[in-house]
VOPAGU-2260 file (C-alpha; in pm, 1 decimal, decimal comma):
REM VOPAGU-2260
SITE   aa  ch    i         X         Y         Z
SITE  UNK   A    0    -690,9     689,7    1996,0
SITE  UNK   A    1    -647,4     333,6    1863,6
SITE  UNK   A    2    -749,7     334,9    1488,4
SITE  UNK   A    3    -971,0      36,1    1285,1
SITE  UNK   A    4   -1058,2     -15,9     928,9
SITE  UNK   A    5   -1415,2    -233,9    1035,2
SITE  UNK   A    6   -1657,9    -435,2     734,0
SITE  UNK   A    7   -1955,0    -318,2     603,5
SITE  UNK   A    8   -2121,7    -539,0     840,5
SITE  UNK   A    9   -1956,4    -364,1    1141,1
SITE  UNK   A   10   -2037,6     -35,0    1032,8
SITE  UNK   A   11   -2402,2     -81,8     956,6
SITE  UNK   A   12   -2450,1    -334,3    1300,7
SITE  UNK   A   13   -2195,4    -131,2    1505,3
SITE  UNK   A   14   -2039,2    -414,6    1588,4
SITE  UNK   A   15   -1657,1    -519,5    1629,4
SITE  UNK   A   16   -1561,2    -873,5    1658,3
SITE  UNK   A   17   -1256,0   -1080,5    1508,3
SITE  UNK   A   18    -896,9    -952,6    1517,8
SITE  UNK   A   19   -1015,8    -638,7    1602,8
SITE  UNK   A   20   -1201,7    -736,4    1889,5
SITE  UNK   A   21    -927,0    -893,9    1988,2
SITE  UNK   A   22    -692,0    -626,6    2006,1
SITE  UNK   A   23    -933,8    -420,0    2167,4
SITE  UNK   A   24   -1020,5    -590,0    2457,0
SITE  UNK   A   25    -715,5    -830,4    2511,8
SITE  UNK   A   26    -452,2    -640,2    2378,9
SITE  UNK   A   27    -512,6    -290,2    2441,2
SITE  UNK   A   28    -759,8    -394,2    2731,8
SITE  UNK   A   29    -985,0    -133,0    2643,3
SITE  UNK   A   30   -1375,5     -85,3    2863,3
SITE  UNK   A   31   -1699,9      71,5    2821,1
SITE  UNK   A   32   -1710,6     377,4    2740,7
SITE  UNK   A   33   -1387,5     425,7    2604,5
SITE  UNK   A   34   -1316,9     571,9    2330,1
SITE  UNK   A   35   -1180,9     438,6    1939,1
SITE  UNK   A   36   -1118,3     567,7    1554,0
SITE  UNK   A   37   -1347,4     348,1    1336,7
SITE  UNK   A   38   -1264,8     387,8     967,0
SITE  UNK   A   39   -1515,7     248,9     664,5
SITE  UNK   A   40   -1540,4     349,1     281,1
SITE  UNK   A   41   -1252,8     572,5     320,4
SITE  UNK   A   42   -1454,5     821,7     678,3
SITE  UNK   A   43   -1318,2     768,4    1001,1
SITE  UNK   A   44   -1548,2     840,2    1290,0
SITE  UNK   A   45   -1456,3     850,6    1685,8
SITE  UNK   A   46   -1630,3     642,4    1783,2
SITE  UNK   A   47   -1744,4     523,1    2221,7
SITE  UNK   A   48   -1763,6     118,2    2325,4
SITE  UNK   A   49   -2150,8      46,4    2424,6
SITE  UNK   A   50   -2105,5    -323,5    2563,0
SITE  UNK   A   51   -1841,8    -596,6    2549,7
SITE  UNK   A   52   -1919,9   -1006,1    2535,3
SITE  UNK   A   53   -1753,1   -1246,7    2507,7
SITE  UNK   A   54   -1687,3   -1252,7    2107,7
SITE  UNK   A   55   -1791,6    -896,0    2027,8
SITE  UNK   A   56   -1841,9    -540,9    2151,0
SITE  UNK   A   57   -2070,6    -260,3    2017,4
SITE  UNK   A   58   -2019,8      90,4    1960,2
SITE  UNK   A   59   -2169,4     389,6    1872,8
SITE  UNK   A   60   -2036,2     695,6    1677,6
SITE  UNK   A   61   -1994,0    1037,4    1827,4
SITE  UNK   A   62   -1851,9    1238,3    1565,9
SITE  UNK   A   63   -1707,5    1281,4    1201,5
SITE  UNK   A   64   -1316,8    1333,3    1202,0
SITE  UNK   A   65   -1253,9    1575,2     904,3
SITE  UNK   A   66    -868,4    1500,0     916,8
SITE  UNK   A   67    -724,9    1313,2     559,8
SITE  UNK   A   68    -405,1    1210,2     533,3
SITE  UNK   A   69    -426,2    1096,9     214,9
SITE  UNK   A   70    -232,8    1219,3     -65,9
SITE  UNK   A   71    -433,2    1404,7    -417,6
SITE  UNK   A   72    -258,7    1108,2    -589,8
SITE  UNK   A   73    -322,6     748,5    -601,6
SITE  UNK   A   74     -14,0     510,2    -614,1
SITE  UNK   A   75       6,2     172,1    -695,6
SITE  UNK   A   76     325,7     -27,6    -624,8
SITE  UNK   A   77     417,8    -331,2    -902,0
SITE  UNK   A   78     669,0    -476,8    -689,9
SITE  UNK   A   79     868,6    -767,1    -847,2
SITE  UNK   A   80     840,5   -1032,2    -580,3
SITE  UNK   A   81    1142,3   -1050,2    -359,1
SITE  UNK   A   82    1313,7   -1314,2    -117,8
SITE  UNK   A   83    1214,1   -1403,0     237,2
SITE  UNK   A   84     989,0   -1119,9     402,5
SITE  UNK   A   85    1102,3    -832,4     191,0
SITE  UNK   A   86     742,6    -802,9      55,5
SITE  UNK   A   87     592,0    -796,2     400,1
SITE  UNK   A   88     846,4    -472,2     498,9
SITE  UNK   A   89     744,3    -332,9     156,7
SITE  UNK   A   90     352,0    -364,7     215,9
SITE  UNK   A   91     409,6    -193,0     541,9
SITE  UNK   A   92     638,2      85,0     531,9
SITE  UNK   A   93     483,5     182,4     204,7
SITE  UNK   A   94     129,2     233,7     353,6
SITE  UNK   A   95     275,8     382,7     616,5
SITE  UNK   A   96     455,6     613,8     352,3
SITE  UNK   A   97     114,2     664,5     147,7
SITE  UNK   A   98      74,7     400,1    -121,7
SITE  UNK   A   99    -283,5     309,3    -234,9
SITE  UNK   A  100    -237,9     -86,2    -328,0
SITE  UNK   A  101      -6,6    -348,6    -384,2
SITE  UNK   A  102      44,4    -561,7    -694,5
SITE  UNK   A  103     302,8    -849,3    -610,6
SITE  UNK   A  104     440,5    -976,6    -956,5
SITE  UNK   A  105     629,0   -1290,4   -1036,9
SITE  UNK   A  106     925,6   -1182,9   -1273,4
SITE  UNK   A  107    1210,0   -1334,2   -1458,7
SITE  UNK   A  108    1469,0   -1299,5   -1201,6
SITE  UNK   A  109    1200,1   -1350,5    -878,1
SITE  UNK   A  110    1375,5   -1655,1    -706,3
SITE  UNK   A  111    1039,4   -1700,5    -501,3
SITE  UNK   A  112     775,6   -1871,8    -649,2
SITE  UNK   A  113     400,1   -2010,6    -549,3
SITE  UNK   A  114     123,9   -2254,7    -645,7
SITE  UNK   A  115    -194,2   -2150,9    -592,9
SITE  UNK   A  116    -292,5   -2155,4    -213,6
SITE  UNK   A  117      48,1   -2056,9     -97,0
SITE  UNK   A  118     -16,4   -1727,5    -340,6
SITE  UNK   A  119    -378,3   -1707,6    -133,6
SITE  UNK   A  120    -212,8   -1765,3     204,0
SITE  UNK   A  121      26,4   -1497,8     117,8
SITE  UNK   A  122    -166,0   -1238,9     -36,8
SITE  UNK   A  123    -372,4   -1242,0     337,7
SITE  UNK   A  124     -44,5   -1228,3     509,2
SITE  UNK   A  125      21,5    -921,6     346,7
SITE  UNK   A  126    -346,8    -803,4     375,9
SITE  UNK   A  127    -317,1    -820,2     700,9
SITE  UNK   A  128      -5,0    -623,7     761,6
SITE  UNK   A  129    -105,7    -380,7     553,9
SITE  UNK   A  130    -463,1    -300,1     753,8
SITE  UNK   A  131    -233,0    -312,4    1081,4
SITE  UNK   A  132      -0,8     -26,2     894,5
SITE  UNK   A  133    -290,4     146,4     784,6
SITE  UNK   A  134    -438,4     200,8    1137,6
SITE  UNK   A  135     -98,4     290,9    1296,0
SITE  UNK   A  136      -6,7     543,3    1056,9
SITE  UNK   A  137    -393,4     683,2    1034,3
SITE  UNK   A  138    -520,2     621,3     701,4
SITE  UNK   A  139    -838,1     747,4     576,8
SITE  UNK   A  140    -821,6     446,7     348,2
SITE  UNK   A  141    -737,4      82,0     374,0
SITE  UNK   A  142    -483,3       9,7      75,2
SITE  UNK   A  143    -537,6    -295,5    -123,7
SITE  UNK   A  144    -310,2    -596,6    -229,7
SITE  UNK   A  145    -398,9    -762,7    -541,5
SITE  UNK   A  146    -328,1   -1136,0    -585,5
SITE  UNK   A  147      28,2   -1239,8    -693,1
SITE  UNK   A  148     -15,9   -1283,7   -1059,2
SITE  UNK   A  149     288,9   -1273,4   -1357,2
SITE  UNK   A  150     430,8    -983,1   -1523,0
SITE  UNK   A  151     215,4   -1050,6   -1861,9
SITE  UNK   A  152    -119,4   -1082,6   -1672,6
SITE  UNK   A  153    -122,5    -738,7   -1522,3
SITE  UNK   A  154    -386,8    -480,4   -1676,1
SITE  UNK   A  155    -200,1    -133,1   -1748,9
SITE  UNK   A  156    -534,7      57,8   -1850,6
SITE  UNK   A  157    -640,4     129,8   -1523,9
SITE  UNK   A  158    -366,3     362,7   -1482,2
SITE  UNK   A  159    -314,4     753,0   -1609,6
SITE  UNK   A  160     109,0     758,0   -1562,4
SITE  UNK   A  161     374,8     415,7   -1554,0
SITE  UNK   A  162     643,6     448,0   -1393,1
SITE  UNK   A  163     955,4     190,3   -1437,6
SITE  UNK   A  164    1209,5     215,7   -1177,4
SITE  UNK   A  165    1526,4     104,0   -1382,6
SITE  UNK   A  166    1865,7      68,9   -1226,1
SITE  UNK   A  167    2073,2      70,7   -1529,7
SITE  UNK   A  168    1939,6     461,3   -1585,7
SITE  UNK   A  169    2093,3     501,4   -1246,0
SITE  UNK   A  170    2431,8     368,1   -1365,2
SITE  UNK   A  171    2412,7     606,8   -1691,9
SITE  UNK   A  172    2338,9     890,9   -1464,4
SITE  UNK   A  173    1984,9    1027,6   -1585,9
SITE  UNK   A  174    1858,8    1260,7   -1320,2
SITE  UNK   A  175    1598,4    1457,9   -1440,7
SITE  UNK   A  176    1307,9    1170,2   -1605,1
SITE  UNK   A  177    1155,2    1151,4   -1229,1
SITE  UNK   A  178    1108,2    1474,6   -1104,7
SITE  UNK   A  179     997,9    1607,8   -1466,6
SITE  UNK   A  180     712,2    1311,0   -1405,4
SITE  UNK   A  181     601,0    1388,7   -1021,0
SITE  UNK   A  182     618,2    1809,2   -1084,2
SITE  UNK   A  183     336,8    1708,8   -1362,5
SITE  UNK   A  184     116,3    1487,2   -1230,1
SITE  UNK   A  185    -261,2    1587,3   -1207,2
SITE  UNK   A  186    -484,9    1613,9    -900,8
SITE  UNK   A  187    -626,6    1268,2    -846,0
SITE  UNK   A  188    -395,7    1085,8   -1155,1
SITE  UNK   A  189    -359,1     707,2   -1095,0
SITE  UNK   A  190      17,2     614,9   -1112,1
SITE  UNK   A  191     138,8     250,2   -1113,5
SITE  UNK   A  192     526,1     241,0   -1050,1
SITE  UNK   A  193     683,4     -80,1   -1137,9
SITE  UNK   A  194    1045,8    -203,1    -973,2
SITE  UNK   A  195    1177,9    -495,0   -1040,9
SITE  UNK   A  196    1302,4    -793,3    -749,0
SITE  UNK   A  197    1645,2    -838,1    -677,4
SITE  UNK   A  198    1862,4    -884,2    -988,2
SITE  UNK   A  199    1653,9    -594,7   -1121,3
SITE  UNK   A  200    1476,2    -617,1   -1465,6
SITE  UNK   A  201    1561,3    -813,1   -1813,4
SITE  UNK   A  202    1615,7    -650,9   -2095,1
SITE  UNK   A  203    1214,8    -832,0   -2197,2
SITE  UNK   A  204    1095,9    -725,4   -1976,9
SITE  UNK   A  205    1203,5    -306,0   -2026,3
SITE  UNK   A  206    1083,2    -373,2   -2342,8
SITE  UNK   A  207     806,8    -468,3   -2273,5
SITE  UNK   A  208     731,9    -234,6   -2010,9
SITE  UNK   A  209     842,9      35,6   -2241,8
SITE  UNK   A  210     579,3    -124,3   -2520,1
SITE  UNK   A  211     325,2     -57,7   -2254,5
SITE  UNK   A  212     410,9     309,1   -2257,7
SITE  UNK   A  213     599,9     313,0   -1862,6
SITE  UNK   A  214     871,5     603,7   -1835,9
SITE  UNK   A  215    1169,4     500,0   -1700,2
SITE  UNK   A  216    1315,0     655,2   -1445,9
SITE  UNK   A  217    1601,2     648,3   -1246,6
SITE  UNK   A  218    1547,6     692,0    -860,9
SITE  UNK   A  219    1839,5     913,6    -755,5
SITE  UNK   A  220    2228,0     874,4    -856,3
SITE  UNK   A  221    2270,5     537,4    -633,3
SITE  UNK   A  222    2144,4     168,4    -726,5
SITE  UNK   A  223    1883,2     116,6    -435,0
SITE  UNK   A  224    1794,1    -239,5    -304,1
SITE  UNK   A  225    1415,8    -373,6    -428,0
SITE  UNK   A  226    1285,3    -306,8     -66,8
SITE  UNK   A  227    1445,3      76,3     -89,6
SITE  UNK   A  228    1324,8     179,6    -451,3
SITE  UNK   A  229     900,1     221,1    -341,3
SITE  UNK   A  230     943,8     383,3     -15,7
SITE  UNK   A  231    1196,8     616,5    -210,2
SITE  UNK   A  232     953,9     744,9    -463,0
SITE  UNK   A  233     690,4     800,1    -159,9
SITE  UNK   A  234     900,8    1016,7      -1,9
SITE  UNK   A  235     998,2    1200,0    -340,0
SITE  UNK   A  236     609,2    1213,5    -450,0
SITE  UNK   A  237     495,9    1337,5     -59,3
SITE  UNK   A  238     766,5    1601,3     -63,0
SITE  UNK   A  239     654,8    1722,2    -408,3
SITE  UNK   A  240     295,0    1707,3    -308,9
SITE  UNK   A  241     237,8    1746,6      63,0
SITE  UNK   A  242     542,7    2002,9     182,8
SITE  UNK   A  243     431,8    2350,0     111,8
């Protein structure tokens, strides 16, 4: 069954109209009576199409779905911002992979940069890619992407383990810093793992990260390309956590 993250307004009116209705009636040319996955405040229900207009349709909800895909840890990705539509293939494969949010940062050697309503334009792009990843790849929850801010604006405090994905650790062959971290983590930890845009980090900038308390961590022997690094660690942290 086709899978949407729907409003509050949605959920309490039973209502679908939009994007969503959209894709339901136009794209996936869906009638009465069939049936859908509606997700809100991280349940997903099945749910059976009541009535279709012109702008909207209504639905009501036949049962709970007890399935969660979601891993005992919440990630969040720093991703220094890259060129072209790297971020966009980031946002998506990583949801798809299990991250929690997004927090594109503007860094010394990003070539990209915004004013503010391109940053606003861009941060929905991604938004919106991200709830269309979500829904393909079943998510109980609808991961977030923060505004595109700068490296010095971010708030660390939120999170219980920092990760910096560092290149040059990499090159000096360190192979043990990330799998000491994931085989550690607690149940339900918050981990924010940073990587740097192409032309990888400054030497400020470790310092800085490493003021903040990150661990730094090299992500296997090779040097992995920005859009590589996140959806690396996913598949490290799912195989630690999710493969029995």
């Amino acid at each position: 069954m086709q899978q949407y993250f729907i409003d509050q307004n949605s959920f309490i009116n039973k209502k679908i109209y939009g994007d969503d209705f959209h894709h339901i009636t136009n794209v996936m040319r869906m009638n009465i009576n069939d049936l859908i996955i509606v997700c809100y405040d991280g349940k997903c229900y099945e749910a059976k199409i009541t009535f279709i207009s012109k702008k909207e349709l209504t639905f009501e909800i036949e049962k709970v779905l007890q399935n969660n895909c979601e891993m005992d840890i919440s990630v969040t990705i720093l991703q220094g911002y890259p060129k072209a539509d790297k971020m966009e293939f980031i946002c998506q494969k990583a949801t798809e992979l299990g991250a929690d949010a997004f927090l594109p940062c503007l860094m010394e050697r990003s070539v990209v940069k915004f004013d503010e309503e391109r940053g606003i334009k861009k941060t929905a792009r991604l938004q919106k890619i991200v709830k269309e990843a979500a829904e393909q790849s079943h998510r109980n929850i609808l991961p977030q992407v923060y505004p595109i801010t700068k490296l010095t604006k971010v708030v660390f405090s939120d999170y219980d383990v920092k990760i910096l994905a560092y290149e040059e650790d990499a090159k000096d062959g360190e192979k043990s810093a990330l799998k000491a971290v994931l085989r550690n983590l607690n149940k339900g930890s918050r981990v924010l793992i940073a990587i740097g845009p192409e032309g990888g980090i400054s030497n400020q900038e470790y310092a800085f990260f490493k003021e903040n308390g990150f661990i730094s961590c090299a992500l296997g022997p090779r040097i992995l390309r920005t859009e590589t690094a996140a959806l690396y660690f996913l598949a490290a942290l799912s195989y630690e956590r999710e493969l029995k």
